[in-house]
C-alpha positions as CSV (number, residue, x, y, z in Angstrom):
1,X,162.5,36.8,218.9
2,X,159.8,35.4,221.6
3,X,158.4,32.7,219.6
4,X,154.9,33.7,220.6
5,X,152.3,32.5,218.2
6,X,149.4,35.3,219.2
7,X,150.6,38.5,219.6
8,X,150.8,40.7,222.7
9,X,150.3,44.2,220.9
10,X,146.7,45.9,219.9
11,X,148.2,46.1,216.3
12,X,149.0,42.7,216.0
13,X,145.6,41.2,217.0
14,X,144.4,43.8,214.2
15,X,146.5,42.7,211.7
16,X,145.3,38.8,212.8
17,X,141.5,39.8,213.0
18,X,142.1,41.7,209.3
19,X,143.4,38.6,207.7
20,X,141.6,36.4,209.3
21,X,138.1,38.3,207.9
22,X,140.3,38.4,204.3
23,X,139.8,34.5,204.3
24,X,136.3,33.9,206.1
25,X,135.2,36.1,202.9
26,X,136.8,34.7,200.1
27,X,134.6,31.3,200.4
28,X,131.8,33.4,199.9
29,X,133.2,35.4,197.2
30,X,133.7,31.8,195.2
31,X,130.4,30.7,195.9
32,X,128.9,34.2,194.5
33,X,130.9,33.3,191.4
34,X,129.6,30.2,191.1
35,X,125.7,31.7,191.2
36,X,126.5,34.1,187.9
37,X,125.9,31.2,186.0
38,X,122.1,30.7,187.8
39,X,121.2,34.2,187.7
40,X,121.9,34.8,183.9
41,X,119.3,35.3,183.0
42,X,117.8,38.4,184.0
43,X,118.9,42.1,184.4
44,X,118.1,42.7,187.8
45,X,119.9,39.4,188.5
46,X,123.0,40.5,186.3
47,X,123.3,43.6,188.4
48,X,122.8,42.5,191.6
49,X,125.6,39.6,190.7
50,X,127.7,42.4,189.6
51,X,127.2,44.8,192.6
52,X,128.0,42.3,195.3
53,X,131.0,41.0,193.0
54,X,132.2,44.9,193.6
55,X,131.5,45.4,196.8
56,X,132.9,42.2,197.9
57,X,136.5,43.1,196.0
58,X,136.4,46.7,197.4
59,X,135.9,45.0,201.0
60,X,138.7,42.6,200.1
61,X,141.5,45.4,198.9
62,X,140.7,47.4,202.3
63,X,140.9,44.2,204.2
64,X,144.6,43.1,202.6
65,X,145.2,47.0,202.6
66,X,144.2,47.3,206.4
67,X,146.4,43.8,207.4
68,X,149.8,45.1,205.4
69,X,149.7,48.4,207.3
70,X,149.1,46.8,210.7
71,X,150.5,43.6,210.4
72,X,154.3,45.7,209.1
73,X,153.7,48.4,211.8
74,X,153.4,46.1,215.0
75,X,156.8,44.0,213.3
76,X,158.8,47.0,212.0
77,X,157.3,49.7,214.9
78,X,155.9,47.9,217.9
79,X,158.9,44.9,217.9
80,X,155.8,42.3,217.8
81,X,157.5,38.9,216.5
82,X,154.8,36.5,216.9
83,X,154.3,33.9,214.3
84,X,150.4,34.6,213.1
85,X,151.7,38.7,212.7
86,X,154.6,37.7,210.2
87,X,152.0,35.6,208.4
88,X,149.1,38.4,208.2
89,X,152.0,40.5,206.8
90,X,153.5,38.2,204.4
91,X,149.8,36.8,203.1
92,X,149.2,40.7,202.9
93,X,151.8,41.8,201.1
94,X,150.9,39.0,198.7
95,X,147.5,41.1,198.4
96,X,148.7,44.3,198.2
97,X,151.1,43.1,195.5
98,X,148.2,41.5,193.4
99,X,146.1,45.1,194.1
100,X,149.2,46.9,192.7
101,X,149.3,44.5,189.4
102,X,145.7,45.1,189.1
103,X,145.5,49.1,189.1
104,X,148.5,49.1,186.9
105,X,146.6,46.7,184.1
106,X,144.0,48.7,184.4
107,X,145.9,51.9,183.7
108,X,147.7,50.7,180.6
């Protein structure tokens, strides 16, 4: 193990850059929810709410989808052992874990 805290490989810095859009989005994804209670009152409002609420969870699931993969291929594949990498993939597999208990609540 180097010790590095960035990582050297092009899958690494993926797996960084994929996490690291994960969380500049979810501030914006809390602040949508706090604007459902403003824009109550109309349809258009309620769907627009509702559409960005959708595409903003789609864009998170590919996101924490898009960090596991890399983030576990450049430490399992590529031999990359810098710090930020094994937190993308732990925070990740947080996500995809989360994902999995969602489709499977959904399904029962």
């Amino acid at each position: 193990m180097n010790g590095a805290i960035f990582p050297h490989t092009s899958v690494g810095k993926w797996s960084i850059i994929l996490i690291a859009l994960f969380l500049a989005m979810y501030v914006p994804f809390l602040l949508l929810n706090q604007f459902d209670t403003i824009f109550h009152s109309t349809l258009w409002s309620d769907n627009t709410a509702n559409m960005l609420r959708l595409s903003y969870m789609t864009t998170f699931s590919v996101l924490g989808l898009g960090a596991f993969v890399t983030g576990w291929w450049a430490i399992l594949k590529q031999k990359e052992y810098a710090v930020l990498v094994f937190f993308a993939a732990v925070l990740s597999s947080g996500l995809v874990m989360l994902l999995v208990m969602e489709l499977v609540g959904i399904f029962e």
